[in-house]
N, C-alpha and C positions, 0 to 999 in steps of 0.2 A: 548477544551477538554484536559485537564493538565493528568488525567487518564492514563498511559499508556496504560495499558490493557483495559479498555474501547473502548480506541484507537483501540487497535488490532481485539477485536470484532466486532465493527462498520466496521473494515476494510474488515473481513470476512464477512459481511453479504453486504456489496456492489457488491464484487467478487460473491459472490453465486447469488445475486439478478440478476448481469448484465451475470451470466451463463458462470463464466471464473472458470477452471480447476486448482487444485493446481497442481504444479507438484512434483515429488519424488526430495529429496531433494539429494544433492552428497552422504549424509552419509548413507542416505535409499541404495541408487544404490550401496553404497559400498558395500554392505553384500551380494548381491547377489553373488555366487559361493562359500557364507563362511558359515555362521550361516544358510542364506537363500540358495536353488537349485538354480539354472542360472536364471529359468522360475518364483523363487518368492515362493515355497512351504516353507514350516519350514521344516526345515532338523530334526530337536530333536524329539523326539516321545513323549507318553505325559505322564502323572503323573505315571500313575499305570503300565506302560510299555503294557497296551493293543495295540498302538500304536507304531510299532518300528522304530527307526530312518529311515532316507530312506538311503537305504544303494546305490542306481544307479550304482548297479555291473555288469549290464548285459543292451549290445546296440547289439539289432537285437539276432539272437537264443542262447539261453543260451544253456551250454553243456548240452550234453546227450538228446537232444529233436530232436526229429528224423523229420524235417521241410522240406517239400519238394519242396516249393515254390511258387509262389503267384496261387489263383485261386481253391485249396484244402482247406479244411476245417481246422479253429484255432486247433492246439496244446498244447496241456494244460503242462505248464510247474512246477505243482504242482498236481500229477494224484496222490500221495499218501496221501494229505491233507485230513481228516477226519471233521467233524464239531466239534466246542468245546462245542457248546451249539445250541439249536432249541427256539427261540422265540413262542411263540403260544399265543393262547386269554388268556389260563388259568396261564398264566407266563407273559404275558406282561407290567403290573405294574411296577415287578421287574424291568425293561430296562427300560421304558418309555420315562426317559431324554434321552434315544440316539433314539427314535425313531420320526420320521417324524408327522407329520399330516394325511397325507395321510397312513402310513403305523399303524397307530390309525385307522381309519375309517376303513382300511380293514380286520381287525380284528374284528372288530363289525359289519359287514358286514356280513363275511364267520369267524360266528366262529370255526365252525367244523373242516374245509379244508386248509384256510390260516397257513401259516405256516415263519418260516426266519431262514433259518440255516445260523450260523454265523462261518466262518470260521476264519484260523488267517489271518492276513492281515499282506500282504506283499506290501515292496514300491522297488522292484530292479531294474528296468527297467530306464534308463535315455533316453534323447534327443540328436540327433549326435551337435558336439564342433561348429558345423557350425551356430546349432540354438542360439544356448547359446551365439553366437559370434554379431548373430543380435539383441537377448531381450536383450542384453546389453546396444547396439545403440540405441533400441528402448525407453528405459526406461526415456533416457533423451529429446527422439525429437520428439515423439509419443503424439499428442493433439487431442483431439477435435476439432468439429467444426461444424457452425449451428447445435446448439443446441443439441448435440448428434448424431443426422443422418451421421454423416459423421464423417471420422480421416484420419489424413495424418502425415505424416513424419515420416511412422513407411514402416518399410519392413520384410515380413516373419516371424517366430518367435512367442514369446508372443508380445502383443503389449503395452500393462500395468501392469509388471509385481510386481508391485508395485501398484495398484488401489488405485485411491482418491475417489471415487463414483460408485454408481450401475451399471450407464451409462460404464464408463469405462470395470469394471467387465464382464457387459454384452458381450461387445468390446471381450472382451478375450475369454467368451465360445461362442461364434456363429462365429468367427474367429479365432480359435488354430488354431496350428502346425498340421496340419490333412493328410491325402491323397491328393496329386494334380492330379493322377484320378482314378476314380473308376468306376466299371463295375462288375455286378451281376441279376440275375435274382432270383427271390426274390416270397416266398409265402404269402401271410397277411389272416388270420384268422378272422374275425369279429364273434365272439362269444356268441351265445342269451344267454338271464337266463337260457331259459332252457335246453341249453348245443348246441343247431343247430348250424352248421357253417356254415356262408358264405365264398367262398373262393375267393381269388382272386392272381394273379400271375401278375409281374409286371419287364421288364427288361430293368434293369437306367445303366444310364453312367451321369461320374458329372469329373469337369474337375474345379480347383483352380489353377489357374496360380499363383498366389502368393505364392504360397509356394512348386513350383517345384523346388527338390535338385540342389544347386548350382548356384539357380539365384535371382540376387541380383534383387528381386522383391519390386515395390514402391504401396502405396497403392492410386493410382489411378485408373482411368477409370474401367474394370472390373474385380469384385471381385471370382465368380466362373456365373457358367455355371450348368444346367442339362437340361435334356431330358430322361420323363419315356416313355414308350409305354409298354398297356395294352396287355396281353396277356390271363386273365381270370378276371372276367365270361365272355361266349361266348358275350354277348349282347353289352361286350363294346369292343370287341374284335379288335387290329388296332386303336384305339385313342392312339394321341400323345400329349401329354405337353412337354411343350420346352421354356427356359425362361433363362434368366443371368439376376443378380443383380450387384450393383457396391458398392462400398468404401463409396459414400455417396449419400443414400439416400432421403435428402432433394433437391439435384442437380439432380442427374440423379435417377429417383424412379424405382423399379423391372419391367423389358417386361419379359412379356410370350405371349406363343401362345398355341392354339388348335388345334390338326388336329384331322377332326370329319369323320369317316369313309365311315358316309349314305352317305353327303354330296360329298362328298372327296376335301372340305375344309379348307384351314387353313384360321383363325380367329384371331386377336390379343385377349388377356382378357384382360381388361381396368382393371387397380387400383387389381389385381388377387396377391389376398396373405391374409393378417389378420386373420379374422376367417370367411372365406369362407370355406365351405368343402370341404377337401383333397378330387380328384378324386380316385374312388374307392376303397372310404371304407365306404359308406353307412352314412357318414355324423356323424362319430365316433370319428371323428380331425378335428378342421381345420387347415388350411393351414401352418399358423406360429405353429402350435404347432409340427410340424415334429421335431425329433433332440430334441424336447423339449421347443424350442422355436429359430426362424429365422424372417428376413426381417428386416421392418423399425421397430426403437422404439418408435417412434414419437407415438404411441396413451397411450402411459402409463408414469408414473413417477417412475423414477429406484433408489431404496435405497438400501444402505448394511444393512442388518440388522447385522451381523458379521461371525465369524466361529463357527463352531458344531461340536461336536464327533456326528458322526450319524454311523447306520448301512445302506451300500450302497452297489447297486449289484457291486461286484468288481471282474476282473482277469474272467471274465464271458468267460469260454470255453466252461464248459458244455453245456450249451445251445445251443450251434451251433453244436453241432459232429454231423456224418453223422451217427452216432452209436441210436440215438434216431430216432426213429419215432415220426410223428402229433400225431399218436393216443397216445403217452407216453407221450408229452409235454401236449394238449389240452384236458380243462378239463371244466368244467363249471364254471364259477365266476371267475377263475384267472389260470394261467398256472401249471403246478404239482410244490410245490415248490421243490421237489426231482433233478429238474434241475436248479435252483437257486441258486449262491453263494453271498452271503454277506461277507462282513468284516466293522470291525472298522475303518473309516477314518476321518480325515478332513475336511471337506470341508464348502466353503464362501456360505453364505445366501443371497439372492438379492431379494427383494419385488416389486412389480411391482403393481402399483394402476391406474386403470382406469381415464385419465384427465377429466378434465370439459370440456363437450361439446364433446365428444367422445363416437365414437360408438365402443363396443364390446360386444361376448358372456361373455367375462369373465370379473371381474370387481375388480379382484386382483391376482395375481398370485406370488407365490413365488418356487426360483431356488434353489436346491441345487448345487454346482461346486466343483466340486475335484481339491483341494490345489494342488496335483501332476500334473496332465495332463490338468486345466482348460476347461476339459469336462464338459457338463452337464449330472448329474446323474439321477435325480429325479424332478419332480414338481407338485404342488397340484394347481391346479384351484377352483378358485370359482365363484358362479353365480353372479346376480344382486341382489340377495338380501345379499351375504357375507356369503351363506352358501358354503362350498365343492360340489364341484359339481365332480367334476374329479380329478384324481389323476395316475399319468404316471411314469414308468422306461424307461431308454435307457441302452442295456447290454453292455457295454467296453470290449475290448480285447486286448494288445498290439501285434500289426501285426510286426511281426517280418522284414516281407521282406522291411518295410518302416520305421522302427525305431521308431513308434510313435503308440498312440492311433487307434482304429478301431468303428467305431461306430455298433451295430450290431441289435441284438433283441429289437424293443421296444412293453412295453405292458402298452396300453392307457386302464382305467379303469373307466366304471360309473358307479359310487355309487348309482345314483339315479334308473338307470335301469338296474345296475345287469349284464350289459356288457362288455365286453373288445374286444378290438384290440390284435392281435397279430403282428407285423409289422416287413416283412425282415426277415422271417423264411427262414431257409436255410438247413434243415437237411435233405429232401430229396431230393435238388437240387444235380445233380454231380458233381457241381463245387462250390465254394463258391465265397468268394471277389478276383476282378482280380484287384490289386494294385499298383499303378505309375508305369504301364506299359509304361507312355507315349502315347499310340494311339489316342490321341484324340487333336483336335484342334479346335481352336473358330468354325469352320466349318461345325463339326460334331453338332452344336447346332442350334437353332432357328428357324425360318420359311420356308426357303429352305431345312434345315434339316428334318424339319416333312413333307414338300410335299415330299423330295426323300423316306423316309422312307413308304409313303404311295401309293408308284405307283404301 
């Protein structure tokens, strides 16, 4: 083949065939901290200035915010921000191109009720010099491996802050820069059409070693840890889940266990993750769709589709104050959007297609991920036949007392039945997120952990 470029193509479709990873090249890595954020964001805001540069002015509480310390309810450090505009069914046309799939369907859905106020969007908040100092390291030594399930030679940080592929991308939002641990007692809402609520109350602790401040964590053996125990409805009152996953998936696959209260049992759950149904929530999520999507990726095919101006819940304080009641948030078909903030942002697109020979409920799924924090924001599922079937938010919040993103409200939505989750409600708890306290160690997790927690 005299071609050169023929050459080069053939050369690339051997690598993709045989499942080998391009990596960032020197000049890619270079930009980061210049053109690009440490972690990989565009620093430029975009054409029409709706989008402002990101300015990363403010690490842990910006002045004037009266923050009292982990464990109280988020602070909102823009309480005089007003909406610039209200998206609704009868204006939605107008926006359309920044609008979701799912956030289309919910408008045709609840035309009356639905609602998107869009606020301005702000990017100030940055990552402490120590992250930025390992996505640096990471960019160049951070791979793959067995076929996605697995990365190694990345520690703490982003770990592809540069993406060549979905697989990767993925890598980055179901492992950010997050809390290494957390601890809350949490309300979930399971919402009928015709407005009933089932309630349920749940108090987790979840613990990521890798990315506890200061330690030069490697991405081996385990990658986090949790443990929920049920505290409403009475019926399941006392069950414990309790489970760690690792770095890769294909080698060491997710444990969990059960402890069942009739019994007073623990039980390993065999293969317990995919789209099994979350315990209690009435079979409204399953399992990996917590967070938006977690575990192995092994049953899907992960593509970039690219980046989007979208409107996305962002800077989401409202929603959590102690200042609102259930009965002000929970409403029927979807939450009040009156506690809702949206903004303009950025963010990567990842499509996820059901493989051959694989079982799931869902049979395509696409991620939205914020360019700034490589959270996931948003995602629409769909069934077996390629219709919408579901469509989810998760609310962000930057937690001051940890420097980094908060994961907080999520609301899982069926279009087909008219219902939604509410998930991790916190407004009439009297505490909120208790954040890298440190209290927790491997030991506070897994099967001895749920037999002590149940004597």
């Amino acid at each position: 083949m005299n071609n050169p470029i023929s050459a080069l193509i053939l050369g690339a479709a051997l690598l993709a065939a045989q499942g080998v990873q391009a990596k960032a090249t020197p000049e890619e890595i270079a930009r980061l901290g210049k053109d690009l954020t440490c972690v990989g964001a565009e620093k430029a805001g975009n054409a029409d200035g709706s989008i402002p540069p990101w300015s990363g002015k403010w690490l842990g509480v910006p002045p004037g915010v009266d923050f009292k310390g982990t464990g109280f309810h988020p602070v909102d450090p823009y309480p005089a921000d007003k909406p610039l505009y209200v998206i609704t069914a009868a204006n939605m046309a107008q926006y359309a191109q920044r609008l979701s799939a799912g956030q289309k369907a919910m408008f045709k859905r609840y035309p009356g009720t639905y609602r998107i106020p869009v606020y301005p969007s702000h990017r100030d908040f940055r990552l402490p010099d120590a992250v930025c100092k390992t996505t640096l390291e990471n960019a160049s030594s951070a791979e793959l491996v067995d076929n996605g399930e697995g990365v190694m030679g990345a520690s703490g940080g982003t770990l592809f802050p540069i993406p060549k592929s979905g697989l990767e991308l993925l890598w980055n939002a179901t492992m950010p820069y997050r809390a290494w641990t957390e601890e809350l007692v949490s309300d979930n809402a399971y919402v009928l059409a015709d407005g009933k609520i089932n309630w349920g109350r749940v108090r987790s602790r979840n613990l990521a070693p890798g990315v506890e401040p200061g330690r030069k964590g490697r991405t081996t053996g385990n990658s986090s840890f949790y443990l929920n125990e049920t505290l409403l409805p009475e019926r399941d009152k006392g069950e414990v889940n309790t489970g760690t996953e690792f770095w890769n998936f294909a080698k060491e696959p997710r444990q969990s266990w059960r402890y069942d209260p009739g019994t007073r049992r623990v039980r390993q759950s065999p293969g317990y993750g995919f789209d099994m149904p979350f315990p209690g929530t009435g079979g409204s999520i399953a399992v990996d769709e917590v967070r938006l999507f977690n575990g192995s990726p092994e049953r899907f095919n992960w593509k970039i589709v690219g980046k989007k101006e979208l409107y996305v819940p962002y800077n989401a304080y409202r929603v959590h104050s102690d200042k609102l009641k259930y009965a002000d948030l929970i409403r029927p078909g979807h939450i009040n959007p009156d506690a809702m903030r949206y903004e303009l942002h950025r963010v990567w697109v990842v499509e996820a297609t059901l493989k051959e020979g694989y079982r799931h409920l869902y049979s395509k799924r696409t991620l939205y991920i914020d360019e700034d924090s490589w959270f996931m924001l948003m995602a629409d599922n769909y069934d077996s036949r390629g219709e919408l079937w579901r469509t989810s938010v998760v609310n962000y919040f930057y937690a001051y007392e940890m420097n980094t993103w908060q994961a907080g409200v999520g609301l899982y939505h069926d279009l087909n039945a008219g219902t939604y989750l509410a998930f991790n409600l916190i407004n009439e708890q009297p505490g909120a997120y208790k954040l890298n306290q440190g209290k927790f160690t491997e030991r506070d997790f897994g099967p001895e952990a749920a037999r002590r927690m149940g004597l």
